[in-house]
Chimera marker file (.cmm) of the C-alpha trace (Angstrom):
<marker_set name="trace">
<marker id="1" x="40.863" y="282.882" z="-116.043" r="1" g="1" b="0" radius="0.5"/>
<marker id="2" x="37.489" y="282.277" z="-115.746" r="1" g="1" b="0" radius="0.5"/>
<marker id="3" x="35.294" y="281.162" z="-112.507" r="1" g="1" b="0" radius="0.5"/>
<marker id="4" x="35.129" y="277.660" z="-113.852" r="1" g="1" b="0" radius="0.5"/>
<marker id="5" x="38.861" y="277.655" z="-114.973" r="1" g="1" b="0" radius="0.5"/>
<marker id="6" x="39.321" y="278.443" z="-111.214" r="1" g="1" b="0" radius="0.5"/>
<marker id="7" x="37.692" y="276.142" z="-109.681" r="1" g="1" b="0" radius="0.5"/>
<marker id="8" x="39.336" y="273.161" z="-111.736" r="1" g="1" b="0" radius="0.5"/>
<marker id="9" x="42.451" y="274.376" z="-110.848" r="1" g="1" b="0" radius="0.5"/>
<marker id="10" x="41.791" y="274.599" z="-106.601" r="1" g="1" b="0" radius="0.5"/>
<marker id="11" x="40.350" y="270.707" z="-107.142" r="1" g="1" b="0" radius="0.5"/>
<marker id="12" x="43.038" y="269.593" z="-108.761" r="1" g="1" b="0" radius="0.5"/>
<marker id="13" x="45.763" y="270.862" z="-106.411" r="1" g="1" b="0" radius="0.5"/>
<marker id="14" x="43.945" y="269.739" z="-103.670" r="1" g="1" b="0" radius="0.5"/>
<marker id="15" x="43.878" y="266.293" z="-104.530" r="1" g="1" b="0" radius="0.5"/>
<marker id="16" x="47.380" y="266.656" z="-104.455" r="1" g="1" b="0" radius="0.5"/>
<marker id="17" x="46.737" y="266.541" z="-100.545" r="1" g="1" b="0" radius="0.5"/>
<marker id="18" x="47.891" y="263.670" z="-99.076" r="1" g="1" b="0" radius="0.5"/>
<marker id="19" x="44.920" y="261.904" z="-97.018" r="1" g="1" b="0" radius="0.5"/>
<marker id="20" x="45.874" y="262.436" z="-93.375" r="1" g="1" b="0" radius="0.5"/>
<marker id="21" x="46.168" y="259.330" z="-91.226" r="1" g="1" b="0" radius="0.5"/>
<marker id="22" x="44.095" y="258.292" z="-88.798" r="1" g="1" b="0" radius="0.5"/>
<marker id="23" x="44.981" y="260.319" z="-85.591" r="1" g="1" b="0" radius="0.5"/>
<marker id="24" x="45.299" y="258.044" z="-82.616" r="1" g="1" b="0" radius="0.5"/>
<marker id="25" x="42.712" y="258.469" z="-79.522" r="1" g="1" b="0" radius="0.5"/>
<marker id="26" x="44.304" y="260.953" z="-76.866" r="1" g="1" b="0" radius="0.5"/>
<marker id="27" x="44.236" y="259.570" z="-73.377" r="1" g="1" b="0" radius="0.5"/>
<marker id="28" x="43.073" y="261.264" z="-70.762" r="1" g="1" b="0" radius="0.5"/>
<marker id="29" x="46.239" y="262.495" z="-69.579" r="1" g="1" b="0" radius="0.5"/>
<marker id="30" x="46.563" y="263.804" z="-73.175" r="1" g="1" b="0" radius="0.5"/>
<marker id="31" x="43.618" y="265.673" z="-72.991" r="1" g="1" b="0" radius="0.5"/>
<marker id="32" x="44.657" y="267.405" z="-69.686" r="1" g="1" b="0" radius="0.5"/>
<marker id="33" x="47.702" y="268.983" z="-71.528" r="1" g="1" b="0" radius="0.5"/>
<marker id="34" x="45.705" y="269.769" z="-74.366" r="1" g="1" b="0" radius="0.5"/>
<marker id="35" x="43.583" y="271.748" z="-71.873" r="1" g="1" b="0" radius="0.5"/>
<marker id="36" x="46.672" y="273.138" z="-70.285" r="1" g="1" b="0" radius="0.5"/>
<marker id="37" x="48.052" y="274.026" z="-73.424" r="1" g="1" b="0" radius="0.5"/>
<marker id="38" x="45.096" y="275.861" z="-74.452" r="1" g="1" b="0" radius="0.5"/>
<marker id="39" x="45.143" y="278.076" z="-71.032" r="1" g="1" b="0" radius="0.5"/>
<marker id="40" x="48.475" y="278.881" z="-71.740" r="1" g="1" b="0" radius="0.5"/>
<marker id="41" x="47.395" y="280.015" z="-75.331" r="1" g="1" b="0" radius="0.5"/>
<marker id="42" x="44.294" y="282.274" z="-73.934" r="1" g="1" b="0" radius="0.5"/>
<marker id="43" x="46.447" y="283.875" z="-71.384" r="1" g="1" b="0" radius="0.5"/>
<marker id="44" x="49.130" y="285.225" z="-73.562" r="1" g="1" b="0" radius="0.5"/>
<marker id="45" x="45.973" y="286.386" z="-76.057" r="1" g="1" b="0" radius="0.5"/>
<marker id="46" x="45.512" y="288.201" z="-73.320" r="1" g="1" b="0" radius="0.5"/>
<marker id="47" x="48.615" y="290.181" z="-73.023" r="1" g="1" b="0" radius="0.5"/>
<marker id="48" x="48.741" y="290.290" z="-76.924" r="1" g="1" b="0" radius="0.5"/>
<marker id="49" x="45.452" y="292.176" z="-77.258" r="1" g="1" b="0" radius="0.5"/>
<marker id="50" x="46.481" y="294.644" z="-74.692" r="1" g="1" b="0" radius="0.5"/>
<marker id="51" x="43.806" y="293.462" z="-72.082" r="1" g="1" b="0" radius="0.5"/>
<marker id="52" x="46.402" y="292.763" z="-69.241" r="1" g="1" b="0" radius="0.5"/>
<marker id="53" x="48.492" y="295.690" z="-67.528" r="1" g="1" b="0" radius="0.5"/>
<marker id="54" x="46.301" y="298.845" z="-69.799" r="1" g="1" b="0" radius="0.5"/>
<marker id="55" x="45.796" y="300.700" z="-66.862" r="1" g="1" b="0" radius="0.5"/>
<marker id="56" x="41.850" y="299.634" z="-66.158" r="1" g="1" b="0" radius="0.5"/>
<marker id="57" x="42.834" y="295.906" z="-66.156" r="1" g="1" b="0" radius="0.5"/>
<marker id="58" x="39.780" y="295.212" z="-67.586" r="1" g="1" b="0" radius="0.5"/>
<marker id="59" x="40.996" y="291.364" z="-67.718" r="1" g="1" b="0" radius="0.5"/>
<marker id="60" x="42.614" y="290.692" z="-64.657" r="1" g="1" b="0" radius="0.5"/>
<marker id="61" x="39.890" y="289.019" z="-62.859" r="1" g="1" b="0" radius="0.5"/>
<marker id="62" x="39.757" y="286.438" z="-66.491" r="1" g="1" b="0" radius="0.5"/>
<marker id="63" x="43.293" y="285.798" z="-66.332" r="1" g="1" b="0" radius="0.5"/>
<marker id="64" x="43.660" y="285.036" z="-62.398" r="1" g="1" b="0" radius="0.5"/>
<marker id="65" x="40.686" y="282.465" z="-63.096" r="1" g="1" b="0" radius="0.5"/>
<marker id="66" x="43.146" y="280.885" z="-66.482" r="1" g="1" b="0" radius="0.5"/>
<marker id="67" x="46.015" y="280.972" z="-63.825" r="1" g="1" b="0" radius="0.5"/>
<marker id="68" x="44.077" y="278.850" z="-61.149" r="1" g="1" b="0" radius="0.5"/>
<marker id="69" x="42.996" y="276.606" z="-64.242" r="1" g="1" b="0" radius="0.5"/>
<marker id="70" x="46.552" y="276.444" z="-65.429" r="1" g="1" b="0" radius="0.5"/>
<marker id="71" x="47.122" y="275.283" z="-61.797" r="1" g="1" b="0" radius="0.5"/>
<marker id="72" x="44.776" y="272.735" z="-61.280" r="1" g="1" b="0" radius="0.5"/>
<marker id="73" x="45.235" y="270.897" z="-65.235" r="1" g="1" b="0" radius="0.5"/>
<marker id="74" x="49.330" y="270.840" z="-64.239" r="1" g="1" b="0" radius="0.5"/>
<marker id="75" x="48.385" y="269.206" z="-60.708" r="1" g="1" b="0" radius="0.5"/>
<marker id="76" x="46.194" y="266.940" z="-62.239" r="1" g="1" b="0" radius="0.5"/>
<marker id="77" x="49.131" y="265.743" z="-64.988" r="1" g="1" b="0" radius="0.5"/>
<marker id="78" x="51.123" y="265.287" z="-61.810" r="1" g="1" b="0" radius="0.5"/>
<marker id="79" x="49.278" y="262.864" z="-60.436" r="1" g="1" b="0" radius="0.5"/>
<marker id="80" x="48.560" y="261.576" z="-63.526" r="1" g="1" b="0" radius="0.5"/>
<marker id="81" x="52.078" y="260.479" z="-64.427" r="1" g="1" b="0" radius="0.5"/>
<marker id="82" x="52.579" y="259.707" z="-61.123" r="1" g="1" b="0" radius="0.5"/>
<marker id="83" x="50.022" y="256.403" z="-60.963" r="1" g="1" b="0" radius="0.5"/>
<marker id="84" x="50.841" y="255.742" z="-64.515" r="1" g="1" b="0" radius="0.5"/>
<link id1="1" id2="2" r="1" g="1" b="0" radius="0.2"/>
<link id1="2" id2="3" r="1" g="1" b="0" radius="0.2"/>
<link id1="3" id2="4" r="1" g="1" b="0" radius="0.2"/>
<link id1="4" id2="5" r="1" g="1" b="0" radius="0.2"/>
<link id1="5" id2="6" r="1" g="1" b="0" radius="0.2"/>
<link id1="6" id2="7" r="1" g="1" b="0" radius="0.2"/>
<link id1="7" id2="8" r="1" g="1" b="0" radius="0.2"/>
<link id1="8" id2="9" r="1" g="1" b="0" radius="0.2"/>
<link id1="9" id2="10" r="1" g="1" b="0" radius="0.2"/>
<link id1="10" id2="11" r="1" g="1" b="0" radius="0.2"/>
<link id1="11" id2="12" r="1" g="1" b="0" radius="0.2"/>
<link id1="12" id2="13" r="1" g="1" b="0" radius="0.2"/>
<link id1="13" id2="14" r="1" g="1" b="0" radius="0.2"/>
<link id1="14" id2="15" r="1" g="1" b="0" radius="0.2"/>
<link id1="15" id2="16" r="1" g="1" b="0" radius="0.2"/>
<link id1="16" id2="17" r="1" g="1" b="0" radius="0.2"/>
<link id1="17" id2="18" r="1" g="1" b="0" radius="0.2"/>
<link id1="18" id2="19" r="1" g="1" b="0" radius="0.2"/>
<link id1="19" id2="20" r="1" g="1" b="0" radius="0.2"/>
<link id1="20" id2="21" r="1" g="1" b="0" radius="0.2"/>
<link id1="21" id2="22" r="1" g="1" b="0" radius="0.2"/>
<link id1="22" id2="23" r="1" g="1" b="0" radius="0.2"/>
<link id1="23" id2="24" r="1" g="1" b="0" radius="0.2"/>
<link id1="24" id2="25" r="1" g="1" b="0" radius="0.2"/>
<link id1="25" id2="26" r="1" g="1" b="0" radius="0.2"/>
<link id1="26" id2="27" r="1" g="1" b="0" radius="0.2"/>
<link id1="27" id2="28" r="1" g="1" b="0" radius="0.2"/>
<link id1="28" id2="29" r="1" g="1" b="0" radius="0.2"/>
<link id1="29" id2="30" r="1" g="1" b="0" radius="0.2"/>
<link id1="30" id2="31" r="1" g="1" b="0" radius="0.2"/>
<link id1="31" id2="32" r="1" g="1" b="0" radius="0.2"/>
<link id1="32" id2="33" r="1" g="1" b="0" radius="0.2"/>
<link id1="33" id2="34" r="1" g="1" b="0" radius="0.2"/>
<link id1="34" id2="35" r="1" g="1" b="0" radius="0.2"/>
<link id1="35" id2="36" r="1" g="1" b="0" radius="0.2"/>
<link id1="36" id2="37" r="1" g="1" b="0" radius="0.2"/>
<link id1="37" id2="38" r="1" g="1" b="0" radius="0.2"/>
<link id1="38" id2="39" r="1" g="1" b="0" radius="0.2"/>
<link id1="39" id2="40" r="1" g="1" b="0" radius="0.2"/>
<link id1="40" id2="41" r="1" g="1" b="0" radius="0.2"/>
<link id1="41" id2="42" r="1" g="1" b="0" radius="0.2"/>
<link id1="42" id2="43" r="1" g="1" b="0" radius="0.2"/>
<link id1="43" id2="44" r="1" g="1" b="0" radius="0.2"/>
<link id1="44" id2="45" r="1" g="1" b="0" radius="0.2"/>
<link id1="45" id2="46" r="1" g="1" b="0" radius="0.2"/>
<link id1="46" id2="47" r="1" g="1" b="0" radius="0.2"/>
<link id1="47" id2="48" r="1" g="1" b="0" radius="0.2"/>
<link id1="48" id2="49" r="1" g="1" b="0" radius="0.2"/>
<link id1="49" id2="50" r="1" g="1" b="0" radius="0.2"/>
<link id1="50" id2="51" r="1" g="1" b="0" radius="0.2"/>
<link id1="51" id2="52" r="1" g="1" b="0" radius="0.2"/>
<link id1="52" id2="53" r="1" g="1" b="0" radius="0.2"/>
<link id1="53" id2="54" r="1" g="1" b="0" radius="0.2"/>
<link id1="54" id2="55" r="1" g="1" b="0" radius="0.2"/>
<link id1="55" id2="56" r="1" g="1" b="0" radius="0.2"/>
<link id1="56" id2="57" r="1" g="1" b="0" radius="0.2"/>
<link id1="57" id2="58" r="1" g="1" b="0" radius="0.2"/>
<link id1="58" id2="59" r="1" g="1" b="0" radius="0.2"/>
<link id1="59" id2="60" r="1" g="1" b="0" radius="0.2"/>
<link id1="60" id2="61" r="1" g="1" b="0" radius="0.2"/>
<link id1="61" id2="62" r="1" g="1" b="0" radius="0.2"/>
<link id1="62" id2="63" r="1" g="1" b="0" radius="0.2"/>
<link id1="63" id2="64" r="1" g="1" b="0" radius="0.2"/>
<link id1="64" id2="65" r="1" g="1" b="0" radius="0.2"/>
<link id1="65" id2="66" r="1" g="1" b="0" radius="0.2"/>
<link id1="66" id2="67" r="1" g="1" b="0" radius="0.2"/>
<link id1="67" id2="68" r="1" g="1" b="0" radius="0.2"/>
<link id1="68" id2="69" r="1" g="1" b="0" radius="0.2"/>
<link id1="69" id2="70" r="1" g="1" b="0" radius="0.2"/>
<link id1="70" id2="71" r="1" g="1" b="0" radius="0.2"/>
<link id1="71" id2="72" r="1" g="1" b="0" radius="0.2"/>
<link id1="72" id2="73" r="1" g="1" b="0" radius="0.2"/>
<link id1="73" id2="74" r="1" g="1" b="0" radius="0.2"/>
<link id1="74" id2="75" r="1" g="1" b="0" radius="0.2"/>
<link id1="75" id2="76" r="1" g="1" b="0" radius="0.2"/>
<link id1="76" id2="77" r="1" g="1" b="0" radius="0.2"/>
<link id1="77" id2="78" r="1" g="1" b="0" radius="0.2"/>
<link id1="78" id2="79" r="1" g="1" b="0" radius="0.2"/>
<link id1="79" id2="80" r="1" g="1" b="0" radius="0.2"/>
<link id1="80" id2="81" r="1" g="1" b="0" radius="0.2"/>
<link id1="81" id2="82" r="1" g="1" b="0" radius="0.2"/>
<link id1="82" id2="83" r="1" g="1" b="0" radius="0.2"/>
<link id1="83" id2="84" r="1" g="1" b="0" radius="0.2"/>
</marker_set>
């Protein structure tokens, strides 16, 4: 196939892509376990990449700082769902 045969093929499969919908606003409480989330995520890429627990513990100062994040986001969608 040539370059052009290529690239007629990727356009027509992807406008067999449906259009997404609209995604609706987050609130804020939303973006608070977003955040949350996302600490979660950075602190297991921690472990994964072998920066947590290698003997130097070259991270451990990055992940105590994620943990007291993590700490203050889930207080903060306490008292969020507690007012609400």
């Amino acid at each position: 196939m040539t370059t052009a045969e290529l690239a007629g093929l990727a356009r027509s499969r992807l406008r067999l892509i449906p259009a997404v919908p609209e995604v609706p606003p987050e609130t804020p409480y939303d973006h608070v376990a977003n955040g949350a989330q996302l600490l979660l995520a950075a602190e297991a890429a921690l472990d994964r990449l072998g920066m947590i627990g290698n003997g130097d513990d070259d991270a451990t100062e990055v992940r105590e700082t994620i943990r007291g994040a993590q700490a203050r986001l889930l207080k903060a969608l306490f008292l969020l769902s507690a007012s609400a």
